[in-house]
C-alpha positions as CSV (number, residue, x, y, z in Angstrom):
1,X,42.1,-21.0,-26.1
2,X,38.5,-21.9,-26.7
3,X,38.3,-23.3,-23.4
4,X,39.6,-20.2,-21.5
5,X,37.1,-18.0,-23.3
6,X,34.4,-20.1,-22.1
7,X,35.4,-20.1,-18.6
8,X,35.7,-16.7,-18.5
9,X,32.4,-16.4,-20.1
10,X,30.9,-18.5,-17.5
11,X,32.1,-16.3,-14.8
12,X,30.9,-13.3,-16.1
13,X,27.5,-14.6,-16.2
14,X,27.5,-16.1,-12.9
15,X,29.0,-12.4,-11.8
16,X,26.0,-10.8,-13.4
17,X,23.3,-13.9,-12.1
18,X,24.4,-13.1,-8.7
19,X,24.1,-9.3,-9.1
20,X,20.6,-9.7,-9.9
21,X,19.7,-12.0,-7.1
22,X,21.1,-9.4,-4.9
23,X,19.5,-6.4,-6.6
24,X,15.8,-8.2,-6.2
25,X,14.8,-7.0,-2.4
26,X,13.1,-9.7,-0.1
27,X,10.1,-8.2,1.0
28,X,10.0,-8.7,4.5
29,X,6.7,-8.3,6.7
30,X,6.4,-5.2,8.8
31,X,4.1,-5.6,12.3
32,X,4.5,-2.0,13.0
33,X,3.1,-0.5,9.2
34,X,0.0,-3.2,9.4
35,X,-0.9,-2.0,13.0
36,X,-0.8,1.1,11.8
37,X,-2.6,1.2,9.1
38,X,-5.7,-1.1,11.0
39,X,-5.4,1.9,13.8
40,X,-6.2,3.9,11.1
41,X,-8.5,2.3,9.4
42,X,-10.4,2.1,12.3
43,X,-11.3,5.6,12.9
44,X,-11.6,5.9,8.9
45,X,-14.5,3.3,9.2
46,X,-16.0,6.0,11.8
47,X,-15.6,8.8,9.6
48,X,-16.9,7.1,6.7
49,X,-20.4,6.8,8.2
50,X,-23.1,8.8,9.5
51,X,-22.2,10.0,13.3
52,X,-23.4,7.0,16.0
53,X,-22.3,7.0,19.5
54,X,-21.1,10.4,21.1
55,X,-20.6,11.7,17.1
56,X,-24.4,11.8,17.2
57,X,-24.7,15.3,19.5
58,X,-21.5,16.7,17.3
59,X,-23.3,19.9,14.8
60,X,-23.0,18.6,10.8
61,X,-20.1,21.3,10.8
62,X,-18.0,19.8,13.6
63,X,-18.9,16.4,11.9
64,X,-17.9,17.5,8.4
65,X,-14.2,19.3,10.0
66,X,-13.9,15.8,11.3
67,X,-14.2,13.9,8.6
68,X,-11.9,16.1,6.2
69,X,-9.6,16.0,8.9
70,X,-9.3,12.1,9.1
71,X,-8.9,12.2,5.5
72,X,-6.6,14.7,4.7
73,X,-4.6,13.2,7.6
74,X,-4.7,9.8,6.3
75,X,-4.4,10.8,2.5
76,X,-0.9,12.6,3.9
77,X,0.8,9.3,5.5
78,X,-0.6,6.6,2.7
79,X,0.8,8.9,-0.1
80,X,4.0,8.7,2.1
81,X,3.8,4.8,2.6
82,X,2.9,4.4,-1.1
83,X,5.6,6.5,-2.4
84,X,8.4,5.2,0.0
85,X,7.4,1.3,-0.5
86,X,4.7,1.0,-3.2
87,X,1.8,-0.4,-3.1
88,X,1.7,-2.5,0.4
89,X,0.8,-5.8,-0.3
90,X,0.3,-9.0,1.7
91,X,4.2,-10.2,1.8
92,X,4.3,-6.2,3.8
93,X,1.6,-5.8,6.1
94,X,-1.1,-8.6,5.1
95,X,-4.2,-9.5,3.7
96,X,-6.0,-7.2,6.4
97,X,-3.1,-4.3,6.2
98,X,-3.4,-4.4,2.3
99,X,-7.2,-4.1,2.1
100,X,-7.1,-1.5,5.0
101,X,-4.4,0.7,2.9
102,X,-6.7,0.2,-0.2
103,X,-10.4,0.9,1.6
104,X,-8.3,4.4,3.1
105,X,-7.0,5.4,-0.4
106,X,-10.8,5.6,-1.5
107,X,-11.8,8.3,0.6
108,X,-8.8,10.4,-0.5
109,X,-11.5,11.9,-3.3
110,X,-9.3,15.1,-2.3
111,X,-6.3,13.7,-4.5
112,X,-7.7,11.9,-7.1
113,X,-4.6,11.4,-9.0
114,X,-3.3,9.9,-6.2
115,X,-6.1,7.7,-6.4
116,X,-5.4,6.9,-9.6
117,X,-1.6,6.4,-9.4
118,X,-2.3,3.7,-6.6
119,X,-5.4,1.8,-8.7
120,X,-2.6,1.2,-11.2
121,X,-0.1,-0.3,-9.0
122,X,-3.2,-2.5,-7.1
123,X,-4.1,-4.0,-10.6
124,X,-0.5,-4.9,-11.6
125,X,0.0,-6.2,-8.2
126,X,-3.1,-8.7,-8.7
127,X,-1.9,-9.5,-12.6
128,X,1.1,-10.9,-10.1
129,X,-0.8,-12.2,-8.1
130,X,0.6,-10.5,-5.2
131,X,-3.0,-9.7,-4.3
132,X,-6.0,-10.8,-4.9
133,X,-8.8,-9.3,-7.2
134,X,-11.2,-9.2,-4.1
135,X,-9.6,-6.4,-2.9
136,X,-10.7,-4.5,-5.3
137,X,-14.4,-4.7,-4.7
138,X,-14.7,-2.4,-2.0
C-alpha cells in the first residue's frame, strides 16, 4: 500500500514539475522590436540635443513642437512595449536595444511615473543579472 502511495506521489510531482517548466516562457529574441527601438532612438539622440544640420534654421518654437513631439510619440509606444513585455532586456532585443529603450524612457520627464515604474523593473532585472548595471549610467 505504501508503495502505491509513493508512486502516485511521484506522479503528482512530476505532473506539477512539468507544469512549471511549461508555465516559465522562453524569451526568445525579436529583430523587428530592437530595430525599432534603434530607429527610434536615433531621431531621439537628435531631439535630445541642440538643433545642428538643417534643425539649425528651424525657429526655438518649431524646434521645441519637435522635440515634445518625438517624445510624447516615443513615451506612447515604450509604455506599450513595457506594459505588453516588460522591461526589454538583452535575451529580447539586445545589449544595444535594451540601452536604447532605457536612454528613450529618460526623456519621458512627461510621465514620470512611468519613469519610475520602469527604473524598478531595470534594477530587478540587473539584481538578475539580466542586465547589466552600466546601463544605468546614462
Amino acid at each position: 500500500m505504501s508503495s502505491i502511495i509513493f508512486i502516485g506521489l511521484s506522479l503528482i510531482a512530476c505532473k506539477q514539475t512539468g507544469r512549471q517548466g511549461s508555465d516559465t516562457k522562453k524569451i526568445e529574441f525579436n529583430q523587428g522590436l530592437a530595430d525599432e527601438l534603434k530607429a527610434m532612438a536615433e531621431i531621439d539622440q537628435i531631439a535630445a540635443y541642440v538643433p545642428q544640420g538643417n534643425y539649425k534654421q528651424w525657429t526655438q518654437g518649431r524646434w521645441e513642437k519637435f522635440k515634445d513631439s518625438v517624445f510624447t510619440t516615443h513615451k506612447l509606444r515604450l509604455e506599450k512595449i513595457f506594459n505588453e513585455l516588460g522591461y526589454p532586456g538583452y535575451s529580447l532585443v539586445g545589449k544595444e536595444g535594451s540601452n536604447n529603450f532605457w536612454v528613450m524612457v529618460q526623456h519621458s520627464d512627461s510621465d514620470p511615473d512611468f519613469q519610475s515604474r520602469v527604473l524598478e523593473k531595470l534594477k530587478i532585472e540587473v539584481e538578475k543579472k539580466m542586465l547589466t548595471a552600466a546601463i544605468m549610467v546614462y
